[in-house]
PQR file with spaces between the fields and no chain letter, atoms N, CA, C, O and H, PARSE charges and radii, in Angstrom:
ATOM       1  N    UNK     1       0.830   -1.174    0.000 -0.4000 1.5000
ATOM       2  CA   UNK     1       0.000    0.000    0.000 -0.0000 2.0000
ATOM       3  C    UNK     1       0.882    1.248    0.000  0.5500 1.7000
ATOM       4  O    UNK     1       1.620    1.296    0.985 -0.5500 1.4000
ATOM       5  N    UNK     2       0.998    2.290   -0.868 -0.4000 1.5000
ATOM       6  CA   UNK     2       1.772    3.401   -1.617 -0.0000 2.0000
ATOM       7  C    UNK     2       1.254    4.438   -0.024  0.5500 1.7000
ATOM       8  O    UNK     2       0.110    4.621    0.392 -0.5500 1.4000
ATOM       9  H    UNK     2       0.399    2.252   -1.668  0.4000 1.0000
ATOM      10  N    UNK     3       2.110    4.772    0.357 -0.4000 1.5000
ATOM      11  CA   UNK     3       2.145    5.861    1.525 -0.0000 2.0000
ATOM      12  C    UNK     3       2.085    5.225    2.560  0.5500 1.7000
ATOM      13  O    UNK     3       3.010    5.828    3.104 -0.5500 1.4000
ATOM      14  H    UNK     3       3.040    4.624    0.019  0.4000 1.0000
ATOM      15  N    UNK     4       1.701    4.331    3.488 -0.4000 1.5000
ATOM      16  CA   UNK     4       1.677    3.440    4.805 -0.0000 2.0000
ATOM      17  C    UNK     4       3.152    3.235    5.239  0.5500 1.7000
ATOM      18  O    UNK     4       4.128    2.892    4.571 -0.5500 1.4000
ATOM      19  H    UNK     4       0.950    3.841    3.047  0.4000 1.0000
ATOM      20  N    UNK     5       3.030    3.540    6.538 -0.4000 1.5000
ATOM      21  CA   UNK     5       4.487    3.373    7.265 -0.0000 2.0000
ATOM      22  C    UNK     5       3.778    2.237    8.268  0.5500 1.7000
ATOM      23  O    UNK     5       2.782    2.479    8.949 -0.5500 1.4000
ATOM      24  H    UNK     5       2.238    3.819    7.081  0.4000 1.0000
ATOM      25  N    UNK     6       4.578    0.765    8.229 -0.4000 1.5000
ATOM      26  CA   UNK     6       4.418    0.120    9.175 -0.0000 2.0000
ATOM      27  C    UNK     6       5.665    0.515   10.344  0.5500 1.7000
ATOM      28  O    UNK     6       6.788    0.987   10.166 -0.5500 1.4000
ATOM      29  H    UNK     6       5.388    0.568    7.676  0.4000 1.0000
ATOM      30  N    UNK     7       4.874    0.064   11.730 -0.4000 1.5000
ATOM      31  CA   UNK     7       5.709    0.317   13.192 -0.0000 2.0000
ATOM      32  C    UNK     7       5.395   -1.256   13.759  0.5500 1.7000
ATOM      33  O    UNK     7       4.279   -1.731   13.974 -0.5500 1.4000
ATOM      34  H    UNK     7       3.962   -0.319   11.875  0.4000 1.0000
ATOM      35  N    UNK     8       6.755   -1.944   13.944 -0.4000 1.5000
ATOM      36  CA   UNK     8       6.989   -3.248   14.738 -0.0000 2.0000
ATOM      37  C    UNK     8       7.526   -2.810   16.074  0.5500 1.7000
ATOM      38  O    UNK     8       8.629   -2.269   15.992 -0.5500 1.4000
ATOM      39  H    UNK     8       7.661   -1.559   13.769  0.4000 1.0000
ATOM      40  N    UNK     9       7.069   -2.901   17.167 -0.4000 1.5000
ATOM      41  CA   UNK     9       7.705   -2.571   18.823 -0.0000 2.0000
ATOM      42  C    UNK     9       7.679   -3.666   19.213  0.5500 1.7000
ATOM      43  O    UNK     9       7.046   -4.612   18.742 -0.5500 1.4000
ATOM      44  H    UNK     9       6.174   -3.340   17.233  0.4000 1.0000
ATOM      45  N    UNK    10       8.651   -3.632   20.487 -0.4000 1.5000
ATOM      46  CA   UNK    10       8.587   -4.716   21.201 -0.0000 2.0000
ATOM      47  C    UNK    10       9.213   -4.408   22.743  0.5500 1.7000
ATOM      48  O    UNK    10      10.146   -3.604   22.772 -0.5500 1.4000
ATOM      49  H    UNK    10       9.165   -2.864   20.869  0.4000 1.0000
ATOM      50  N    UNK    11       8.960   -4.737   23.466 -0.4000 1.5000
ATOM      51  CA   UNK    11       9.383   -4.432   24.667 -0.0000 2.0000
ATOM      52  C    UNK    11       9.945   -6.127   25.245  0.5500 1.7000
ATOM      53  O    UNK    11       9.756   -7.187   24.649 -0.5500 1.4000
ATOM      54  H    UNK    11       8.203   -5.389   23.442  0.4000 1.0000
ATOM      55  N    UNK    12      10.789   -5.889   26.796 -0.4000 1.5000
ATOM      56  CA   UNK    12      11.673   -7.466   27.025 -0.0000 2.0000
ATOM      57  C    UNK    12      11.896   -7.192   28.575  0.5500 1.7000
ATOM      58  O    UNK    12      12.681   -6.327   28.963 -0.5500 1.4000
ATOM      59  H    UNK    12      10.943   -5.028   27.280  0.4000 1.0000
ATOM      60  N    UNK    13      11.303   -7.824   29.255 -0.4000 1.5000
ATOM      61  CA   UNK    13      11.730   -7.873   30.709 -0.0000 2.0000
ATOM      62  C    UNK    13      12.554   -8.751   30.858  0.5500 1.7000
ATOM      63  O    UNK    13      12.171   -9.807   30.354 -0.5500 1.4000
ATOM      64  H    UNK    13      10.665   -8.526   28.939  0.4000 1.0000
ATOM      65  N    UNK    14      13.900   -8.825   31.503 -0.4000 1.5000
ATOM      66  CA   UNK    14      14.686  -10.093   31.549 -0.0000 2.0000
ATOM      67  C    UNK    14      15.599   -9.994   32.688  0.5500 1.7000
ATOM      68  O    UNK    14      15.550   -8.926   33.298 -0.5500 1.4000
ATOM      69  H    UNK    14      14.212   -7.967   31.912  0.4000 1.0000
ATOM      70  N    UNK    15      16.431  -10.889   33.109 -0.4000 1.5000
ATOM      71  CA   UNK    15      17.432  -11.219   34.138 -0.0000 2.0000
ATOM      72  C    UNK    15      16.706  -10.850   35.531  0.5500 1.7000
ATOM      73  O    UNK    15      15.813  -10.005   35.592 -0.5500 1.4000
ATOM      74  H    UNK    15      16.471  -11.757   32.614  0.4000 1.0000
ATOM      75  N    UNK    16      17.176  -11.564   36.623 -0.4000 1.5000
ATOM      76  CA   UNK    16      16.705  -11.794   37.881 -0.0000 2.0000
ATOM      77  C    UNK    16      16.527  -10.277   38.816  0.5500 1.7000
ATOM      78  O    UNK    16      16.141  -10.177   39.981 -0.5500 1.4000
ATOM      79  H    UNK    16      17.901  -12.251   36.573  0.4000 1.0000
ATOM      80  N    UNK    17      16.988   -9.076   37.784 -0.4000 1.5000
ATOM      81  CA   UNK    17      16.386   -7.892   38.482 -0.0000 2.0000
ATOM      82  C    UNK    17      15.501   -6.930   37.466  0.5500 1.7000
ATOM      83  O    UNK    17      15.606   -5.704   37.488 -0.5500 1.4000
ATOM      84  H    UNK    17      17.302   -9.157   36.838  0.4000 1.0000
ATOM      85  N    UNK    18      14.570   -7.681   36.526 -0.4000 1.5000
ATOM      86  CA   UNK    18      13.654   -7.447   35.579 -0.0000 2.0000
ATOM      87  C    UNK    18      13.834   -6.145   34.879  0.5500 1.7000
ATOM      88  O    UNK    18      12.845   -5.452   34.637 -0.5500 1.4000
ATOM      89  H    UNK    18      14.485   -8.678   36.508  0.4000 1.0000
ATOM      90  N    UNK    19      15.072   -5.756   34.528 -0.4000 1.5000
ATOM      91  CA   UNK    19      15.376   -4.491   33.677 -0.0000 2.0000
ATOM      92  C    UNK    19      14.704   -4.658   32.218  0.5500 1.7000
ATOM      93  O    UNK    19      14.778   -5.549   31.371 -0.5500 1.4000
ATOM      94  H    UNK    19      15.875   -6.319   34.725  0.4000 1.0000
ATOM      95  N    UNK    20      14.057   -3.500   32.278 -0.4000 1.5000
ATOM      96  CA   UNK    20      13.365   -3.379   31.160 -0.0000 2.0000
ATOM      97  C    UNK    20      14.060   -2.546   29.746  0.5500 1.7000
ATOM      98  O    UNK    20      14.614   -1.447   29.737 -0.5500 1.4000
ATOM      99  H    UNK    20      13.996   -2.776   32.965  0.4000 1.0000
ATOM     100  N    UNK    21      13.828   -3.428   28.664 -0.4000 1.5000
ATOM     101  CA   UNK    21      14.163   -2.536   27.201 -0.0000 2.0000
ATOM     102  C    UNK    21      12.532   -2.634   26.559  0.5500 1.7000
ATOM     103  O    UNK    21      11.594   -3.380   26.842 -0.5500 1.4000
ATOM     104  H    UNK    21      13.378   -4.321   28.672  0.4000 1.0000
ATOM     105  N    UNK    22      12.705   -1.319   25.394 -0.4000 1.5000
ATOM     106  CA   UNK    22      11.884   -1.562   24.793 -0.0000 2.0000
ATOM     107  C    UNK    22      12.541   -1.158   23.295  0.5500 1.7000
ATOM     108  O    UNK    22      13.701   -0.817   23.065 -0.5500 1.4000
ATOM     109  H    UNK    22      13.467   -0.714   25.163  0.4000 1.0000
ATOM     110  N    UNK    23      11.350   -1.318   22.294 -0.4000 1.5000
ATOM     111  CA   UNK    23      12.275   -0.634   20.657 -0.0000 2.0000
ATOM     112  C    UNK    23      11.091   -0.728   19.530  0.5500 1.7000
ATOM     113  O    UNK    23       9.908   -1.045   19.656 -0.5500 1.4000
ATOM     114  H    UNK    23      10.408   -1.595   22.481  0.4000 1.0000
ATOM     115  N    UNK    24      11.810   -0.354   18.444 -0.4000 1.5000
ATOM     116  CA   UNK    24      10.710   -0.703   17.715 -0.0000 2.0000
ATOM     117  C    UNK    24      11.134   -0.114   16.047  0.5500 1.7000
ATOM     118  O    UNK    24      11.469    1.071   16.045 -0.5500 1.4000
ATOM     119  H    UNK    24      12.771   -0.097   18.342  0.4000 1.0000
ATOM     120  N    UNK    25      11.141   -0.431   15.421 -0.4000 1.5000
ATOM     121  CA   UNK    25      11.399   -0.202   13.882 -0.0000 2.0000
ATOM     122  C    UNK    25      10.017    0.033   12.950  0.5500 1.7000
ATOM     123  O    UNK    25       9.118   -0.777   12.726 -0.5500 1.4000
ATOM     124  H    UNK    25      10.869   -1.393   15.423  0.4000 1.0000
ATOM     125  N    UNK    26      10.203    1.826   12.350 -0.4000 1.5000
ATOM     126  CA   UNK    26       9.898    2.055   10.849 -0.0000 2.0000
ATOM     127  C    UNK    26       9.996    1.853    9.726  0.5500 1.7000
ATOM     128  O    UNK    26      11.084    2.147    9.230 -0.5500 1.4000
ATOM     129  H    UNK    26      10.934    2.483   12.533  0.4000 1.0000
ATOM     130  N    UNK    27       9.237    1.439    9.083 -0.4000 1.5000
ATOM     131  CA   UNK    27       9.440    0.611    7.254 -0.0000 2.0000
ATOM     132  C    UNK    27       8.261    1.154    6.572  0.5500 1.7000
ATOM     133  O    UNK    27       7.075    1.140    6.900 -0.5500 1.4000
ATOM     134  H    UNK    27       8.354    1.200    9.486  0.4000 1.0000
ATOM     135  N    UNK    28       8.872    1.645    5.530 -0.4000 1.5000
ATOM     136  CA   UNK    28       7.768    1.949    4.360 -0.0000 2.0000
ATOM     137  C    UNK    28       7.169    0.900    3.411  0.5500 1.7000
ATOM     138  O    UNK    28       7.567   -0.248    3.217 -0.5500 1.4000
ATOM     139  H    UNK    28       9.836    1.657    5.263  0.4000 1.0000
ATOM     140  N    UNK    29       6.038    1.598    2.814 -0.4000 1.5000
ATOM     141  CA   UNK    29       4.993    0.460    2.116 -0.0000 2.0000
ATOM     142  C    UNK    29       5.902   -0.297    1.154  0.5500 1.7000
ATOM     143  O    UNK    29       5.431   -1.205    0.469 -0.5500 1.4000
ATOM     144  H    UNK    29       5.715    2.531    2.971  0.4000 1.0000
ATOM     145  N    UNK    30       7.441    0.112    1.064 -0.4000 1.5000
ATOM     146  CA   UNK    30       7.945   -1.202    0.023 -0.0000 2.0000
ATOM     147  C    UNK    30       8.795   -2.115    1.270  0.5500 1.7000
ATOM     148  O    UNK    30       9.515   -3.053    0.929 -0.5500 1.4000
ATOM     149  H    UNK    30       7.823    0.850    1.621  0.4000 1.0000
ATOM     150  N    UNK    31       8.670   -1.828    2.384 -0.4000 1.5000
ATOM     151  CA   UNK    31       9.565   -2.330    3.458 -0.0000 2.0000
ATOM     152  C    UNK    31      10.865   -1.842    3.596  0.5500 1.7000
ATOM     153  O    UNK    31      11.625   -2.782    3.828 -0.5500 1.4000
ATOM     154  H    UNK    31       8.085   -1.066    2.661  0.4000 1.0000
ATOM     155  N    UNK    32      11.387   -0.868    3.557 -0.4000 1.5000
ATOM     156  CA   UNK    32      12.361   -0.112    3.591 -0.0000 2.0000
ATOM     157  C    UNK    32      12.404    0.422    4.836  0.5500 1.7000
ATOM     158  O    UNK    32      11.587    1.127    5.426 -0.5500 1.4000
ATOM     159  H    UNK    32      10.770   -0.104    3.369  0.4000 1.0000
ATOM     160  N    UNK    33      13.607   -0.062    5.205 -0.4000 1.5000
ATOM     161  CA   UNK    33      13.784    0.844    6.835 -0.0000 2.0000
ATOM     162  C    UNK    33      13.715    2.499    6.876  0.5500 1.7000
ATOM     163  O    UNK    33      14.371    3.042    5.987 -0.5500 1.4000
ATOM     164  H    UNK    33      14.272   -0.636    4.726  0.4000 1.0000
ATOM     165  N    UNK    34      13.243    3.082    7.484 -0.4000 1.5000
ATOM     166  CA   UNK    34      13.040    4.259    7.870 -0.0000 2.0000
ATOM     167  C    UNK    34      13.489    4.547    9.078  0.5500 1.7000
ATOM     168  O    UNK    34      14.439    5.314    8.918 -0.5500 1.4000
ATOM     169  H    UNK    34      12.710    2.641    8.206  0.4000 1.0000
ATOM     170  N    UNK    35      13.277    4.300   10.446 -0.4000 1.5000
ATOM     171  CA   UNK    35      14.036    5.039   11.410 -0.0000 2.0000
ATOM     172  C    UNK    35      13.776    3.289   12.315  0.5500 1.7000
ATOM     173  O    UNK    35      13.226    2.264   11.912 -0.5500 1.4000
ATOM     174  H    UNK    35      12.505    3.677   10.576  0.4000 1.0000
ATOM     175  N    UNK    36      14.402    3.592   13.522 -0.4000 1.5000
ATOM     176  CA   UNK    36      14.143    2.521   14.726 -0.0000 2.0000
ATOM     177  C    UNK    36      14.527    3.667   16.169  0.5500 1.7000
ATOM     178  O    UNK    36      15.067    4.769   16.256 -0.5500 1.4000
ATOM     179  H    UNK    36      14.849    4.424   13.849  0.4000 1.0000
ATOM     180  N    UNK    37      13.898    2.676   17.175 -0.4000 1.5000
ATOM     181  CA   UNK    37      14.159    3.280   18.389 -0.0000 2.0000
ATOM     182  C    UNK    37      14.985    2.482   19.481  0.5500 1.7000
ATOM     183  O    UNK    37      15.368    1.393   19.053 -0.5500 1.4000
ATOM     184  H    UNK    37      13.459    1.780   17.105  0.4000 1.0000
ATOM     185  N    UNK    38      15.293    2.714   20.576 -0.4000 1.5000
ATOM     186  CA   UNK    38      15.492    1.481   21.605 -0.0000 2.0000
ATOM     187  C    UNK    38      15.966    2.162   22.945  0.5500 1.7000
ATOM     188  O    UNK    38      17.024    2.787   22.877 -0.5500 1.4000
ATOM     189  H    UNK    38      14.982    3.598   20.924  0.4000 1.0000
ATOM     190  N    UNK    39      15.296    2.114   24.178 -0.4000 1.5000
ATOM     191  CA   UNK    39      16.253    2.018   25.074 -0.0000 2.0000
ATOM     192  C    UNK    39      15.510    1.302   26.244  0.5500 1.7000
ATOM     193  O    UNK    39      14.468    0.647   26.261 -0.5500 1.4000
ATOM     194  H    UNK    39      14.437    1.606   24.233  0.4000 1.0000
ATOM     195  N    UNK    40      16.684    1.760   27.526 -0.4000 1.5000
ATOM     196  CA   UNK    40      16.250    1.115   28.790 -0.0000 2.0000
ATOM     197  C    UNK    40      15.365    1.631   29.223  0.5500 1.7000
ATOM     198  O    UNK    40      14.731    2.159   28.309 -0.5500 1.4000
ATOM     199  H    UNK    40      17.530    2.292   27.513  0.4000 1.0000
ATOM     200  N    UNK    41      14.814    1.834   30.404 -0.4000 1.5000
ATOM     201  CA   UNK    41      13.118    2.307   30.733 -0.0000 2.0000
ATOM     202  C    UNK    41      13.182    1.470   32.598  0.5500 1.7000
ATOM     203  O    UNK    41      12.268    1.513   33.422 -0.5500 1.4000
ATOM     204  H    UNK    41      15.329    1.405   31.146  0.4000 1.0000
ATOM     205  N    UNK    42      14.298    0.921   32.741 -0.4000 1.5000
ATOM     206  CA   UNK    42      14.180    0.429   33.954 -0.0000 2.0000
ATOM     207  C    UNK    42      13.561   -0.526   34.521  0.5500 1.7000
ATOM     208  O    UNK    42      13.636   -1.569   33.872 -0.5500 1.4000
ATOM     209  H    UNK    42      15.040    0.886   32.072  0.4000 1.0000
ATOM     210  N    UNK    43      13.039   -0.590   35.370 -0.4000 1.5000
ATOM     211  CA   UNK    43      12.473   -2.116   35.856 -0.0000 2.0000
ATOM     212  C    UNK    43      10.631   -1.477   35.855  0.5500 1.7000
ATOM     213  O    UNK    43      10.209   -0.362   36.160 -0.5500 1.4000
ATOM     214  H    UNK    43      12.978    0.257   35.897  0.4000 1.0000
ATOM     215  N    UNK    44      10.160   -2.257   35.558 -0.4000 1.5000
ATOM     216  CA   UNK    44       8.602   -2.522   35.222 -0.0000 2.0000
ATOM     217  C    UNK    44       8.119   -3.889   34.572  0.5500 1.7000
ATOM     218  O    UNK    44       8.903   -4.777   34.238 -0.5500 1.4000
ATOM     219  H    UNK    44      10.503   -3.163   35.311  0.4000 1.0000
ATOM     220  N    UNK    45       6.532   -3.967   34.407 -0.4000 1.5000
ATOM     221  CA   UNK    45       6.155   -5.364   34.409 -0.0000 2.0000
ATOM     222  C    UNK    45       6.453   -5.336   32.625  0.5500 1.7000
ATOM     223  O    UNK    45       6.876   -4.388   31.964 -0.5500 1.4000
ATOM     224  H    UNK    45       5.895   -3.245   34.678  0.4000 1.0000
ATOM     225  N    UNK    46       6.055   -6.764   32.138 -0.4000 1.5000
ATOM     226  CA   UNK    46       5.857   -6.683   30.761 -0.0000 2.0000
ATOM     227  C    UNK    46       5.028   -6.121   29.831  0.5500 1.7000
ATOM     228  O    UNK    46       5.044   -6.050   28.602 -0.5500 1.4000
ATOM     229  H    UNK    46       5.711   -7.535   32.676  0.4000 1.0000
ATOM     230  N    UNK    47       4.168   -5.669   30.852 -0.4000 1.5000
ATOM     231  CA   UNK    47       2.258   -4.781   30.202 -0.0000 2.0000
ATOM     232  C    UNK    47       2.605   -3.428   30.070  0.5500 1.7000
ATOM     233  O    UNK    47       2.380   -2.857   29.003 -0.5500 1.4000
ATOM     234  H    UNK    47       4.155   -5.727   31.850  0.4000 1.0000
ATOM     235  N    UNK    48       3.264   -2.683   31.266 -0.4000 1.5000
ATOM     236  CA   UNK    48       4.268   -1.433   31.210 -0.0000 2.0000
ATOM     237  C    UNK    48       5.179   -1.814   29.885  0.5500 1.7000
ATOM     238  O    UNK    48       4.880   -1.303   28.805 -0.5500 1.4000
ATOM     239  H    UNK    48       3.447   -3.147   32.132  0.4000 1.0000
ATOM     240  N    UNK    49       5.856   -2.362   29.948 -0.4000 1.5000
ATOM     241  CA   UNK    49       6.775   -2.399   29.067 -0.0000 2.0000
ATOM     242  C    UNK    49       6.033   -2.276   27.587  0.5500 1.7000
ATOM     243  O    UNK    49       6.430   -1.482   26.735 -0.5500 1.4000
ATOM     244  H    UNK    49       6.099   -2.777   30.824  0.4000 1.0000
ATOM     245  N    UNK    50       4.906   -3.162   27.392 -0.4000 1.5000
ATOM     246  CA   UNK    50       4.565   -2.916   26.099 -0.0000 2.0000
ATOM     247  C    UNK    50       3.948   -1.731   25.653  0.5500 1.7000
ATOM     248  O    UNK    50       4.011   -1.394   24.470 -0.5500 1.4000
ATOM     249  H    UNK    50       4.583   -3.808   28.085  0.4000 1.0000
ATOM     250  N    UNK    51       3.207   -0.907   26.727 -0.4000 1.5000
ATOM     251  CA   UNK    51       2.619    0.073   26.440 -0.0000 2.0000
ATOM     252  C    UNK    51       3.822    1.389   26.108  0.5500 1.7000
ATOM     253  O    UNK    51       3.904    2.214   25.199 -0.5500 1.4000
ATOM     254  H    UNK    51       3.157   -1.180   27.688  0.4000 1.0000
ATOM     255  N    UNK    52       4.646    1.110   27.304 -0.4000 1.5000
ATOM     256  CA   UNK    52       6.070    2.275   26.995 -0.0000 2.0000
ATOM     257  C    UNK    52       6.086    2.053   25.038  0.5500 1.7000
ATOM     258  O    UNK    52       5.813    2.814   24.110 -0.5500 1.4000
ATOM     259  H    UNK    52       4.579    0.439   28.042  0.4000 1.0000
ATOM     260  N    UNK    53       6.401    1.085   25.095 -0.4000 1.5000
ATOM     261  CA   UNK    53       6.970    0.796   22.921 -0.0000 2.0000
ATOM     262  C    UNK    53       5.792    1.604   22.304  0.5500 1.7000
ATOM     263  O    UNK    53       6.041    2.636   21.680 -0.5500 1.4000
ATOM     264  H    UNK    53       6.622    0.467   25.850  0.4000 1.0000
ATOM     265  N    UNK    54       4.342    1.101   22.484 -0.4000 1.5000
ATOM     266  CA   UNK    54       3.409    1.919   21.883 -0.0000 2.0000
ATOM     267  C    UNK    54       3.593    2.947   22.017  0.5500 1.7000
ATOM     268  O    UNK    54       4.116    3.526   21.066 -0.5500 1.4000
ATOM     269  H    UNK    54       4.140    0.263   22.990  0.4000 1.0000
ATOM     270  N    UNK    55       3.248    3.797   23.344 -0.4000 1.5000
ATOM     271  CA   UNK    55       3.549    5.242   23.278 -0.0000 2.0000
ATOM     272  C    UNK    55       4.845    5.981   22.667  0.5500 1.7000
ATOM     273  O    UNK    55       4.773    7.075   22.107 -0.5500 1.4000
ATOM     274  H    UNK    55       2.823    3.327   24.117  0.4000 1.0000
ATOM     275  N    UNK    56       6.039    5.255   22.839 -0.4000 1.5000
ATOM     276  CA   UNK    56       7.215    6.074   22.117 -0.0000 2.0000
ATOM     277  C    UNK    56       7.254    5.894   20.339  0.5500 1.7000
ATOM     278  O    UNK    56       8.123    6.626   19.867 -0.5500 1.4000
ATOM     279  H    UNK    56       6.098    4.366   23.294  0.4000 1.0000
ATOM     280  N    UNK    57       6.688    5.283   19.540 -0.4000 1.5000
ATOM     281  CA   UNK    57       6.216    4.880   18.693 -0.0000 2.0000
ATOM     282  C    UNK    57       5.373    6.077   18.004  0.5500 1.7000
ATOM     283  O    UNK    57       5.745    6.767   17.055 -0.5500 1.4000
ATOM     284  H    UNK    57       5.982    4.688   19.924  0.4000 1.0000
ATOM     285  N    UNK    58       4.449    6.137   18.537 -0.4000 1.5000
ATOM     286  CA   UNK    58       3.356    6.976   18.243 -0.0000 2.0000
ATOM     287  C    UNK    58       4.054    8.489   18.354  0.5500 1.7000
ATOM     288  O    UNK    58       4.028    9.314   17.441 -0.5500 1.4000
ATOM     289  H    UNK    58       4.147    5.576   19.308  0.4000 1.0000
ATOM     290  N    UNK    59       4.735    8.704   19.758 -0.4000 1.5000
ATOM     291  CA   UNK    59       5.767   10.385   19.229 -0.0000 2.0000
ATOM     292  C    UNK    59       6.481   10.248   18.460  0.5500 1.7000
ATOM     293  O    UNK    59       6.472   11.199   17.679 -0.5500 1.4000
ATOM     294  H    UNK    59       4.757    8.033   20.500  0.4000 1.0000
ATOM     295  N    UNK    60       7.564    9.086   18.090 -0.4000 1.5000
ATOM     296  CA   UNK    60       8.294    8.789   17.040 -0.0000 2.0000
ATOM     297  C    UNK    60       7.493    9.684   15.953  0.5500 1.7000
ATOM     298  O    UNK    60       7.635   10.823   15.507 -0.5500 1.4000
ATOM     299  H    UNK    60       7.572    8.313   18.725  0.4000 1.0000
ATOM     300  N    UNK    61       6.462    8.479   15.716 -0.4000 1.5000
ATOM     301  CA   UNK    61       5.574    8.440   14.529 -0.0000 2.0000
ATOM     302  C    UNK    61       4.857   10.341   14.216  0.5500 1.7000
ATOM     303  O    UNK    61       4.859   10.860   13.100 -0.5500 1.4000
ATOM     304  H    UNK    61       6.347    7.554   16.078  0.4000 1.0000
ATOM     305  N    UNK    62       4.422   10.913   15.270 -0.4000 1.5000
ATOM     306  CA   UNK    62       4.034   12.378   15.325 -0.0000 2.0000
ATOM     307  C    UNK    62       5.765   13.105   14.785  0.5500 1.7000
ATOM     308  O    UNK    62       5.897   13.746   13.742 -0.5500 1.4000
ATOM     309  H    UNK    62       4.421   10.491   16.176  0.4000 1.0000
ATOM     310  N    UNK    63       6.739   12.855   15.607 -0.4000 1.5000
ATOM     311  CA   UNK    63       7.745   14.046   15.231 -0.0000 2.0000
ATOM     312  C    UNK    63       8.460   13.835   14.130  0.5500 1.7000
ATOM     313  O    UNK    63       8.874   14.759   13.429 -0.5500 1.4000
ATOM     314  H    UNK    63       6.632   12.334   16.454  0.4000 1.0000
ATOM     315  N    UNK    64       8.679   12.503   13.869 -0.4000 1.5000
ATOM     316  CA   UNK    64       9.244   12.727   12.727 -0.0000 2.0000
ATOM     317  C    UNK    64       8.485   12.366   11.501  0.5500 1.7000
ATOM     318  O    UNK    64       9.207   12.393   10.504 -0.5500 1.4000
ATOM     319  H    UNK    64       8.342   11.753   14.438  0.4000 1.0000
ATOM     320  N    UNK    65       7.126   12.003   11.245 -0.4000 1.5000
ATOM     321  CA   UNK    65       6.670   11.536    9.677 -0.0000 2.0000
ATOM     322  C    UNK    65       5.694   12.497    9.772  0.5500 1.7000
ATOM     323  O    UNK    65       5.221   12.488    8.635 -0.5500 1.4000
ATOM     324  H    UNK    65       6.540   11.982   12.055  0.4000 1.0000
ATOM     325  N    UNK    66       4.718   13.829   10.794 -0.4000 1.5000
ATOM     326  CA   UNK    66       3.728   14.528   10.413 -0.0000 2.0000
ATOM     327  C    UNK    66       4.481   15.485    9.352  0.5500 1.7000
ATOM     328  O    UNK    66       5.655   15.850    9.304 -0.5500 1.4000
ATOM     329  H    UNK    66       5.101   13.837   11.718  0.4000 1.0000
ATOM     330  N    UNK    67       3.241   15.790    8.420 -0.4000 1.5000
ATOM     331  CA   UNK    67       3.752   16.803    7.177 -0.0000 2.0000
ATOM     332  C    UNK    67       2.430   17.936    7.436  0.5500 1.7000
ATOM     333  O    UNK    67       2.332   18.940    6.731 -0.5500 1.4000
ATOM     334  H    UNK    67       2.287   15.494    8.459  0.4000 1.0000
């Protein structure tokens, strides 16, 4: 589909003091990378964690692709 930017996130709770990452990669409608994100975010559950990826995603998505 000609103009559609897909957003893949993902967030990862791991090791025995549950430090949290999250991230997430931009691709255009031919699948072409466009931007990615990633960082730490600290300790929280995995539901936090996924919502953190959505929300940074979505400002991603506002600051850098609104025209």
């Amino acid at each position: 589909m000609v103009g559609w930017i897909k957003v893949n996130v993902d967030g990862a709770v791991g090791g025995n003091d549950n430090r949290t990452s999250i991230g997430g990669v931009f691709k255009d409608a031919s699948r072409a990378w466009l931007f990615e994100f990633s960082k730490s975010i600290g300790v929280c559950s995995v539901i936090v964690a996924e919502l953190w990826t959505t929300h940074d995603a979505f400002m991603h998505g506002i600051l850098e692709y609104d025209d």
